[in-house]
Structures are given as C-alpha cells and as structure tokens.
N, C-alpha and C positions, 0 to 999 in steps of 0.2 A: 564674598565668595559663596558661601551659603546661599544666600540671597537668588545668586547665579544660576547655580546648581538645581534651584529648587523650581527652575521655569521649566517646561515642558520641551520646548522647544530646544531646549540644548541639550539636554537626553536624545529625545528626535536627531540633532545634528551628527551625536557623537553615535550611535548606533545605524546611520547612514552610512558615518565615513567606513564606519567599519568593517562595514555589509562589499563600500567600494573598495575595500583594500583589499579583500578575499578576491571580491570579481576579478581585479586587478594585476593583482598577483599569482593568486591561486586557481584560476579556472581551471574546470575540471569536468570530462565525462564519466557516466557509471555506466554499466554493463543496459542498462534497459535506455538512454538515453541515445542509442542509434535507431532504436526501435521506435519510440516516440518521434522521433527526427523524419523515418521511415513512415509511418503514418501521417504526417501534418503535411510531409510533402505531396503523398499521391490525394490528402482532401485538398491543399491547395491546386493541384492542377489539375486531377481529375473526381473534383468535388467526392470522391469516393474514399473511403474510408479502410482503410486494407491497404496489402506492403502487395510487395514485387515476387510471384511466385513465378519463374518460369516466364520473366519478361513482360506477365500482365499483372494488372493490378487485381487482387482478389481480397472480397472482404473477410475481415475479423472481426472478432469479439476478444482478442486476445489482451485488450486493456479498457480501462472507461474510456472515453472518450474525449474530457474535462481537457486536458492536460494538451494535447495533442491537439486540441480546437484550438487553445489560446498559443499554440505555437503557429497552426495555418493563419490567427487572424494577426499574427506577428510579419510573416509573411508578407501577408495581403498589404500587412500598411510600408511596408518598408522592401516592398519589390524584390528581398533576401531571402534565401533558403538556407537551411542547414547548418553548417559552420559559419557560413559570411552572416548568420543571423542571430547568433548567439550572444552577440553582446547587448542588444538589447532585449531580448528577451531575459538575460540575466540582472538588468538595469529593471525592467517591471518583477520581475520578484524580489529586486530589494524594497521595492517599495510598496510591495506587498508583505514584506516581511514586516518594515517599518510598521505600517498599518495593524500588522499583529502585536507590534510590543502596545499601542494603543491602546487595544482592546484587551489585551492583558491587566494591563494598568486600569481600567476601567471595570474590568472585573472586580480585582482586587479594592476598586473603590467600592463596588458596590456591597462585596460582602463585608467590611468594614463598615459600612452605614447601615446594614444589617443588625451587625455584633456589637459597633460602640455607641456608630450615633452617628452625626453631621460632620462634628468636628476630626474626628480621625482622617474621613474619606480623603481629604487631598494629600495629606501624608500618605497614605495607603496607595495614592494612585503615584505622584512622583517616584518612591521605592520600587514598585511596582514596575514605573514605565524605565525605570534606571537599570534594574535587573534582566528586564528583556532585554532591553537594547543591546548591552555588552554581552551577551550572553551568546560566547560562541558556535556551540555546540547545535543551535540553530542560523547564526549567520551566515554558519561557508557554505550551509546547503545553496545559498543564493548564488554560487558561482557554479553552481551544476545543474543538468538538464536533468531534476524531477519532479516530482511532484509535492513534495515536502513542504517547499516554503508555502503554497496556495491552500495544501492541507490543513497546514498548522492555522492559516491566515481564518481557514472557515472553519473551521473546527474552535477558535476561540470564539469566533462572532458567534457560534450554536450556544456554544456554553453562558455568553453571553444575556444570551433570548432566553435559554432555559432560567437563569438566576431570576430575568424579568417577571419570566411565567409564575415563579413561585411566590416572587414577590408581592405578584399583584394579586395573586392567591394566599395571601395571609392573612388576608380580610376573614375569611373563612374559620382562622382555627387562632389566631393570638393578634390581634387588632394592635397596632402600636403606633403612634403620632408620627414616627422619621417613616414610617413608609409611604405616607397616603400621596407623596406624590405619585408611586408607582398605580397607584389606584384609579389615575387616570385612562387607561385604557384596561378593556377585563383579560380576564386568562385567555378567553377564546383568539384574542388578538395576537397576542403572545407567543400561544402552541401555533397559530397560522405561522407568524413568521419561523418560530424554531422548527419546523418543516420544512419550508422552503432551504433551509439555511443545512439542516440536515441533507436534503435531497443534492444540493450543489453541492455540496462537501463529497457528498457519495460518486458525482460524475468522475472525481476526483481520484478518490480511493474507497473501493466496493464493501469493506469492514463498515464505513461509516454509519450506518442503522444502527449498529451495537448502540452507540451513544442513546441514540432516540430508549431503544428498549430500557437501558442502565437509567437513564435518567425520569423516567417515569416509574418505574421501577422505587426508587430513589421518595419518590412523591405517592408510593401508594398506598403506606399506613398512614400519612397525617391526612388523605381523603376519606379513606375508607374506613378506617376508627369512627370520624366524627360524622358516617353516613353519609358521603357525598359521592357515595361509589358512581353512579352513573355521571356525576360531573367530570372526575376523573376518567371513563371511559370516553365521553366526550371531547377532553382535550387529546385523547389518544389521538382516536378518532380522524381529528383536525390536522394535526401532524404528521400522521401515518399518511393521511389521500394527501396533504398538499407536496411530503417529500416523493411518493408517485407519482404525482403529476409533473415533478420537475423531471422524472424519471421516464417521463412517457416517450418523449423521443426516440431516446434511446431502444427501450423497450422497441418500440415499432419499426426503427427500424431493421431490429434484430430479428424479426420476426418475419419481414419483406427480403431481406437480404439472405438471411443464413436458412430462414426458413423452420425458426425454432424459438422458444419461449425463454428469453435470457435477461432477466432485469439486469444482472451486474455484471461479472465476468469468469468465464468461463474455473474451477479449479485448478485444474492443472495449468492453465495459459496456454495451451497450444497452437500451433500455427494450422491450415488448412490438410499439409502434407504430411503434421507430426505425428508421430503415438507416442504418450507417454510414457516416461521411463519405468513402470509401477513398481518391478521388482528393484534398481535400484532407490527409489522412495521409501518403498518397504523395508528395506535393511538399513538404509539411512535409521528410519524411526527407532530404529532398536538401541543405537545408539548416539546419538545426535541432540544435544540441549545445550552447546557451548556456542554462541554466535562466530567464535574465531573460528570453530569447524567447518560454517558455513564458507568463509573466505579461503581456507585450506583446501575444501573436499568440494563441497555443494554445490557453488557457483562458479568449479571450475569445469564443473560437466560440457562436454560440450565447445569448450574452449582453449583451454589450456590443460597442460598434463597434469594428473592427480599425483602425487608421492605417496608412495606407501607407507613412506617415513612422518607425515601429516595424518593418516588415520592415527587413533587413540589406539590404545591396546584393549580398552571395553569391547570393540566392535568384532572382536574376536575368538570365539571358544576355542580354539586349539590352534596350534602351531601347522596341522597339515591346513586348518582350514585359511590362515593369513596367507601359507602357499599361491593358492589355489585362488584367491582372491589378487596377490603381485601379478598370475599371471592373467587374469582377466585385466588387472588397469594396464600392462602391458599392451595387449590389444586393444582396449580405447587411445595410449599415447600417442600411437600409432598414427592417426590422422585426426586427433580431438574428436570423436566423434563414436556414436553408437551404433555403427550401420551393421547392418548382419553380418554375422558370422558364423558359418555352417557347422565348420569344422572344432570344437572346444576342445579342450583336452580332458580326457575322461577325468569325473573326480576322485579323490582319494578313497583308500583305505575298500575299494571294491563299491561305491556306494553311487546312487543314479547320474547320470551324467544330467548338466546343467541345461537349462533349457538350450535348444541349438538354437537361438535366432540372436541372440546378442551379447557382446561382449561382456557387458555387465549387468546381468542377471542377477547378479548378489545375490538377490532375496526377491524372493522368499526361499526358490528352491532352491540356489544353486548354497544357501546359509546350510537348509536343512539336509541337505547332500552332504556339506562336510560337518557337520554337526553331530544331523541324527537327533537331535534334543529339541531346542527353543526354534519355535517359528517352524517346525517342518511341518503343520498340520495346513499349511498353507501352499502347499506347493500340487501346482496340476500342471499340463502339459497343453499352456494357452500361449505357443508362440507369440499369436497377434496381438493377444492383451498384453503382453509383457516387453513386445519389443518399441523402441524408440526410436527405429529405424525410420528415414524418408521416404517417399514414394519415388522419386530418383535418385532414394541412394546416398545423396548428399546433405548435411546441413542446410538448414535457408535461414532460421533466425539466428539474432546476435544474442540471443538470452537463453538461459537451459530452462530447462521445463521445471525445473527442482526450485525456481524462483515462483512463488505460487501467485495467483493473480493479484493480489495486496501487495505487490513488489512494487517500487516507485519506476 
C-alpha cells in the first residue's frame, strides 16, 4: 500500500476525482461569473470586448481580460455559450487545478533539495503532491466560473521560476554540489521566464506584480551585500519588460478602445454608465475588516437587500445616527439599487442634510451629519462624485462596485 500511495499518479487520480465530484455535484456561480460569461460572449461574437449597455456592445476595462479569453476560446471550440458551456469549461480548470497540485509538489521538491539534499526531494514532492490534491479549500473553486483555479495554477508556475532564479543565482554567494544542476542555464534565463509567467498570471488577476516586486525584494540583500547590485537590477530589469510585454496587448488596446492609459484594471470596476459609490466605500472603510461583513453588507450592494440587523454595532456612533442610516438602506431595498434620490430626510439632531443625489451616501457626509465627530472633515457637496447612480436610471451590471477590480 505504501508502495501505492507513493506513485504520483494516484495522488494525480485521487485529486482529479475530487475536483469531478465538486463539478459534479456542487456546481456553482459567484456574483462576477455572469459578468465574465457577459464578456466572452460579446468577444466571441462580436470579437469585441465589452457587455450589453443599452442593446450595444460597449467596451470595458472592467476586468483583465485572461479569464474571459479562455471562456470565448471555450466557446470557439465547443460551439456553446454561457450555461450550455460550463461544464467544460469547469472540466479545463480541474485540470488546470490538477497541473497546480504539480507544481506545488515540485516546489516543495525543489526547496527540500535546497535545505536537505537529493534524497529528501521525492519524499518532499509526493507529501507535497498529496496535500494539494485533497485539499479542498482549493478544489471546489473548480466547479465555479472564476478565476481562482488559473490564478492559483500561474501564480505556483511564477513561484516556481522564481525558486529556479535564485537557485541558479547561488553560484554567486554559497556554491554547493546539489545545486549545479540548476546551474545549467544563468539567472537572466530564469527572471525572463518568471516575467512572462508573472505578466500571464496578471492577465488573470491585476494584484499579480505584487509577487514580482515581494520576490526580488526577497533577493536584494544576498545581491547587494556581496556587490552584485547592478546584477540584481538586471534580473529586475528582465522580468519587469518581459511581464509588460505580455501586458502589451492589453495595454493597447485600452488605449485604442477607451482611449486611456490602463495596464491593469480599472479601481473601482466600473461599467461605462456607473459612478462609484465613494461615499458608501468611504464609510464602509471605517468599519469594515471582517470578510463575513463583506457577504452580509458589501456585495450585497446593488443586488440584494442590506439588513440593518447585519451591520456591526462599530459602524455606529449614536443611536440617532443607526436611525438615520435604517432609513437610507430602506431606500436602497427598495429596488436594490442606488439610483437618485432627491428628496432625503433631513438629518438629525438639526444637523446638514445628506448629500441629496443618493440613497446611500453614508459617508462621508451623510456619517459626519450624524455624528459631528469622525470622518466629517470629509464631507463637500459633490453630488456627481459621490453618487452611484446610472445614466438611465437603472442597474446594468451583475456585480457592485464595492467588489474592487482584484475580484474573481
């Protein structure tokens, strides 16, 4: 049984079925996967990139574009859009998930042949490839439309390239006999592909540079101690141009289309007819660090009714001002939604009334209105910045704006 257990290939099997059982069983959309659905259909039919505003197709920058490709070219091959297309689309990111327990496991070899030597590494990697595989908490993303499992997938292959980069850069500063296979090709090789690898991960999900900056970052005393500072800027260098060049596409054509200078995507995510919600983000921030508040409050903006009874009692200095905030979510339950509304009800205690263009204004002003204390130095009288209202008045995306563009 050992014996079994210790082949690669049955790990692989058993982290497959498991991947099919979620698809299976548990398939499942998130709030940004009609959105994404919404885009891959209008580039598969009308090669154009952009949703449905008003019956035409109009472009966005409201996600990467990674994710959304590999749905049109799901499409393309399988004559299916949208729901009739989803099971295999969910069948390629298990086996892209698959491919990540992989490289997981192959990490974990390689810093083990690193730390012990030769002989650990395959123990290192079966453990390794065993612990991915079952590991749910990443498998059932496979049975939903985001971006997760491809994330995860390139986001191990970067970490991957980066372990190589350093590796083959230890020549440099502690010479050791188990590395010199790595020695094979030089660092420049290395930070080329952790670029590229980077740059695809980013098409993906826009955070992605983080890693490039953290990981060189990571490598800049054992260069620049031992005087190899411009080597070190070098493999920057390499990394930085080749993840923009993966990036250039994109780049241009956001440039052609929108008519604007956009490597990644937009902050807020906005559609072409939105305005952000500022003043409710603003008051969010004041109290807002619990992830289940996000599922309670945040992402139900826009969609579904907020409960007053789901706000924390933090997000509150006084009893008039929870008032006075019940009846603004009131006015959002109304029709889900943020569309103008002229008429407010004056705020308490004699004190400015809220801004008149949206129901929920919260904050900045409508906090520092009932407050008087935290956060009022924030408050002017910029209807248009602050409202979230559409230019017809109505909703057009499936996703609230409080989802920031690093949302899957």
């Amino acid at each position: 049984m050992k014996r079994v257990l210790s082949h690669p290939l049955v790990a692989i099997t058993f982290g497959l079925g498991l991947r099919l059982f979620f698809i299976l069983k548990f398939p499942a959309t998130a709030g940004d996967s009609a959105l994404y659905e919404e885009l891959a259909s209008n580039w598969f039919r009308h090669a154009a990139y952009a949703v449905s505003v008003n019956g035409l197709p109009t472009p966005v920058d409201v996600r990467m574009p990674g994710y959304s490709a590999f749905l049109a070219l799901i499409y393309a091959v399988t004559g299916r859009e949208e729901e009739a297309a989803r099971l295999p689309v969910m069948l390629v990111q298990a086996a892209a998930d698959v491919l990540c327990c992989v490289v997981i496991a192959a990490i974990a070899a390689r810093l083990a042949r690193i730390a012990i030597g030769h002989a650990s590494s395959k123990r290192a990697f079966i453990v390794a490839l065993w612990l991915a595989a079952l590991c749910p908490f990443t498998a059932d993303y496979t049975a939903v439309l985001l971006t997760e499992s491809f994330t995860t997938c390139l986001t191990a292959i970067s970490i991957y390239l980066f372990i190589r980069l350093a590796e083959s850069s230890s020549e440099l500063f502690w010479p050791v006999d188990r590395l010199k296979a790595s020695w094979d090709k030089s660092p420049e090789y290395w930070a080329a592909l952790f670029g590229l690898a980077i740059g695809a991960t980013t098409l993906f999900r826009p955070e992605s540079p983080l890693l490039l900056i953290v990981a060189f970052l990571a490598i800049a005393w054992s260069f620049v101690s031992r005087g190899y500072f411009l080597r070190w800027l070098k493999l920057i260098v390499i990394s930085s141009f080749l993840c923009a060049t993966t990036l250039s596409p994109w780049i241009i054509r956001n440039a052609v289309a929108l008519h604007k200078f956009q490597p990644l995507a937009p902050k807020d995510a906005m559609l072409p007819n939105e305005r952000p919600p500022v003043g409710f983000m603003a008051w969010e921030k004041t109290w807002l660090y619990r992830l289940s508040d996000c599922y309670a409050v945040t992402w139900k903006l826009n969609e579904e009714n907020i409960n007053l009874e789901d706000i924390p009692g933090r997000a509150f200095d006084s009893e008039s001002e929870k008032k006075h905030v019940a009846t603004l979510l009131d006015r959002h339950n109304e029709n889900n939604s943020l569309s103008a509304t002229p008429n407010l009800p004056a705020s308490p205690a004699g004190a400015p009334r809220a801004i008149p263009c949206v129901p929920i204004s919260l904050s900045p002003c409508s906090e520092s209105s009932l407050s008087g204390s935290r956060r009022a130095s924030n408050c002017s009288p910029l209807p248009a910045k602050f409202s979230p209202s559409r230019t017809n008045g109505t909703p057009i995306a499936r996703t609230s704006s409080s989802r920031s563009a690093s949302s899957s």
